[in-house]
N, C-alpha and C positions, 0 to 999 in steps of 0.2 A: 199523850193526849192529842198531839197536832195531826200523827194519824189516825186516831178516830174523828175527829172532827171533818178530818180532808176526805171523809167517807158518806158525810153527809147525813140524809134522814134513812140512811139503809140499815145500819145497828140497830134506830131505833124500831125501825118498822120490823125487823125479825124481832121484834115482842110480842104482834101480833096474835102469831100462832100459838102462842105460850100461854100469852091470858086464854085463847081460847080454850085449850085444853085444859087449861085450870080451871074455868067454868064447869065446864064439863063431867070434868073431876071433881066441884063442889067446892076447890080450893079457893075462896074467898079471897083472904088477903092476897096470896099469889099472886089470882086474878088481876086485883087493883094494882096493884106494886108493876105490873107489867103493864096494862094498859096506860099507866103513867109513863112510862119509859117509850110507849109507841107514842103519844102524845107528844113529844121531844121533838119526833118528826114533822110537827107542821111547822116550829118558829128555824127549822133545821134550814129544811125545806121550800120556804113560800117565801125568801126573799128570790131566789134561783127561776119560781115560778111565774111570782108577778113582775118580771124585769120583761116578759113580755111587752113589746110595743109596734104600735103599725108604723107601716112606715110612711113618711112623710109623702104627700102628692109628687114631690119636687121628685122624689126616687125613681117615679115612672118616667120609662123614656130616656132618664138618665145614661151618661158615659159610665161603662162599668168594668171591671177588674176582674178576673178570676185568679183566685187564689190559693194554689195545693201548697198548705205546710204541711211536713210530715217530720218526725224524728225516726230515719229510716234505720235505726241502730249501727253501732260502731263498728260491728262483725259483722252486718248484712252484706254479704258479696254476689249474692243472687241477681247475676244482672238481668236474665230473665224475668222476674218478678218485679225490680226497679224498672225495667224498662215498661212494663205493662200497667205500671200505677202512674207514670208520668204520661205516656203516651195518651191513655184513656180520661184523664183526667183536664188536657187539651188547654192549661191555664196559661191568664198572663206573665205567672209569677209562679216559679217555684220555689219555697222556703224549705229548705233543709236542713235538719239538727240531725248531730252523731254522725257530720262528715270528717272520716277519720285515713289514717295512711292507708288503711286497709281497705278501704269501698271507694277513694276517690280514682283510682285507676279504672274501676267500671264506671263511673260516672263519668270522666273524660271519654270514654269509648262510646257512650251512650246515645245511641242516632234519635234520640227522644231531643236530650237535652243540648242536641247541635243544632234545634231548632231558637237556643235561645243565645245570642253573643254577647248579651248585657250580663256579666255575673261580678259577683265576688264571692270570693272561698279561703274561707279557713280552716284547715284539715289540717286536726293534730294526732300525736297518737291515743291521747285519751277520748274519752265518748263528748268530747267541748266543744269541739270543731262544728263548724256551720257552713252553710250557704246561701246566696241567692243568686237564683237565675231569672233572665227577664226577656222577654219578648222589646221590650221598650225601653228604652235609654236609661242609665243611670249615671247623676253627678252623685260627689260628696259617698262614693261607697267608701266603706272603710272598717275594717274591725274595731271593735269599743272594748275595752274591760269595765266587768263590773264585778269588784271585791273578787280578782283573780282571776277571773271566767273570760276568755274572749268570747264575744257575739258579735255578728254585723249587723248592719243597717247601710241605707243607701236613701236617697232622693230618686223618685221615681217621675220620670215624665212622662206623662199621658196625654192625649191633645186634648183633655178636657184641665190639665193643669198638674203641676206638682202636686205629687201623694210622698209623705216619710214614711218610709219600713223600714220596719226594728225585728230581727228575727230572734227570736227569744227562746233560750235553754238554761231555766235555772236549778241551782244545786237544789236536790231534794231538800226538804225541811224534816225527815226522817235518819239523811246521814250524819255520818258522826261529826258534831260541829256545825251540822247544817242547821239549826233552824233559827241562828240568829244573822249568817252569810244569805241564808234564802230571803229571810224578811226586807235586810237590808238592799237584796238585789229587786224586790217587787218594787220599794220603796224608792228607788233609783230608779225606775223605768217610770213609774207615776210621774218621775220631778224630768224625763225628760218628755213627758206625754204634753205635758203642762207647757211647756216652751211653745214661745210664739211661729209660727209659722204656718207652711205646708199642712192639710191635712196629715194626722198621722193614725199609722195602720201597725197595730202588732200582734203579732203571727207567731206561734211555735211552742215548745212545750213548758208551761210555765209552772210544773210539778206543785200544782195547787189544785184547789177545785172551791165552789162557793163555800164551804164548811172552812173554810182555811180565813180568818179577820185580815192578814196583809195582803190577800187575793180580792177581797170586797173594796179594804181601803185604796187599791189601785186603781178599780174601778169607778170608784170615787171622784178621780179627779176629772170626767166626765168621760168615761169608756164605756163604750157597749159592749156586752159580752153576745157573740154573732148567734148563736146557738141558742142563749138562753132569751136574746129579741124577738128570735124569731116560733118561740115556742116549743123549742126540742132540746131542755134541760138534759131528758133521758136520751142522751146518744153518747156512752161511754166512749171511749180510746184508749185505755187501757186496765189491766193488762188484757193485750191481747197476744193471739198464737198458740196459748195454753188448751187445756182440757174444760175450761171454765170457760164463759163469753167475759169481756171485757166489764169493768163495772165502776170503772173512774174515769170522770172524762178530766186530762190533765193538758190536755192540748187545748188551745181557746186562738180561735181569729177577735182581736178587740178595735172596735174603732173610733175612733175621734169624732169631736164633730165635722160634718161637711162631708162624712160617710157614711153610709145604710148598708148593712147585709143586706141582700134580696134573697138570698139560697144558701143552704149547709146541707152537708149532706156528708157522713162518713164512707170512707174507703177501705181497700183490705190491708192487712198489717203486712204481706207479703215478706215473710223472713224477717218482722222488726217485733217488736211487741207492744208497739203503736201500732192505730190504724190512723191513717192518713184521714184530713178531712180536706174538703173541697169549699170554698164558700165564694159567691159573688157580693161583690161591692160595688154599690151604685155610690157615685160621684156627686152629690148635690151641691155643694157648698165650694167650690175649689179656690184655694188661695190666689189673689189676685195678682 
């Protein structure tokens, strides 16, 4: 059930065409029985919709961040490809999930990413490993576990003030064992959103999407989801690279307060089956 839910109002909307054709065809009950099922789709669907918000005056003019997370996969060795999504992409911040033994040799070589000397990295052999690179200073980097997982995070200094990022790869809630380690891992990022400080910013693939109740109750503790602020629920991220176009967006920039997305925009999956997203962060609130 948690992956049909993590699918959203898309199940329910392929009823659509079924009642019609049952119409059609004069099949009555069918008819109804299915147009109840595309119905599903609005209370699916219209929290994701109306999370829509403007953004504050204060955003205009603001100090701002740009932000490529991508979970550039564990296999991905394409430095070609890696080099052309970070390069074009031009951010303050590059967050990276599925930095593993086998892609972090192209990422050391990467005349993209020797534009940034603020990093921390954890590259393991399995697809857990992480990164962040920064244009801008980092205190307080460090790897964190959460129920097994290492992830990083770092204190970000900006001359508009400390920003927190937390780069985020949780275990799917579809593997085996996973969907009481995934809950608990959403529900550990909420309790550290909640802590007093720095604005905080979190970035990276959180193998959820709004159909998922421990992905809403994260957001809960007052996160913006950047994508669905800013009116563009529909921009999947994965899967992508396939014969299909992508059709789950599992990757989310989320922000605190004393942050605004101004922009989101998706990127190419280049050898990953994610596609990368790009989003700015305007700075309004910054901790004193």
């Amino acid at each position: 059930m948690l992956g049909l839910f993590g699918l959203g109002p898309l199940p329910f909307l392929a009823a659509i065409p079924v009642a019609a054709v049952a119409v059609v065809r004069s099949h009555l009950r069918l008819g109804l029985v299915a147009l109840a099922v595309a119905g599903a789709a609005i209370p699916t669907g219209l929290p994701e919709v109306a999370a829509r918000v403007d953004a504050p005056r204060a955003a205009r003019g603001a100090p701002t961040l740009r932000v490529l997370s991508w979970n550039l996969f564990f296999g991905n060795t394409d430095a070609t490809a890696i080099e052309r999504v970070v390069a074009e992409a031009d951010a303050d911040l590059v967050v990276l999930q599925e930095v593993s033994a086998a892609n972090l040799p192209v990422l050391r070589r990467s005349p993209a990413l020797s534009a940034y000397p603020h990093r921390v990295v954890s590259a393991v052999p399995s697809a857990f490993g992480s990164g962040i690179w920064s244009r801008l200073p980092l205190e307080g980097s460090e790897e964190f576990d959460i129920e097994g997982l290492a992830m990083t995070r770092a204190v970000v200094r900006t001359p508009a003030g400390p920003v927190r990022l937390v780069n985020v790869h949780a275990l799917s809630p579809i593997a085996a064992g996973g969907p009481a380690t995934w809950a608990r891992q959403l529900s550990s990022l909420g309790e550290q959103a909640r802590r007093p400080g720095p604005p905080v910013l979190l970035a990276g693939d959180f193998n959820a999407t709004w159909g998922h109740r421990p992905f809403r109750r994260l957001l809960d503790v007052g996160l913006d989801d950047a994508a669905a602020a800013l009116g563009q629920p529909w921009s999947p991220t994965w899967r992508a690279g396939g014969r299909l176009p992508p059709t789950l967006r599992l990757d989310h920039v989320l922000t605190g307060p004393g942050l605004v997305a101004t922009s989101y925009t998706t990127g190419p999956a280049a050898g990953s089956d994610h596609r990368s997203i790009l989003v700015d962060v305007a700075i309004t609130a910054p901790a004193p």
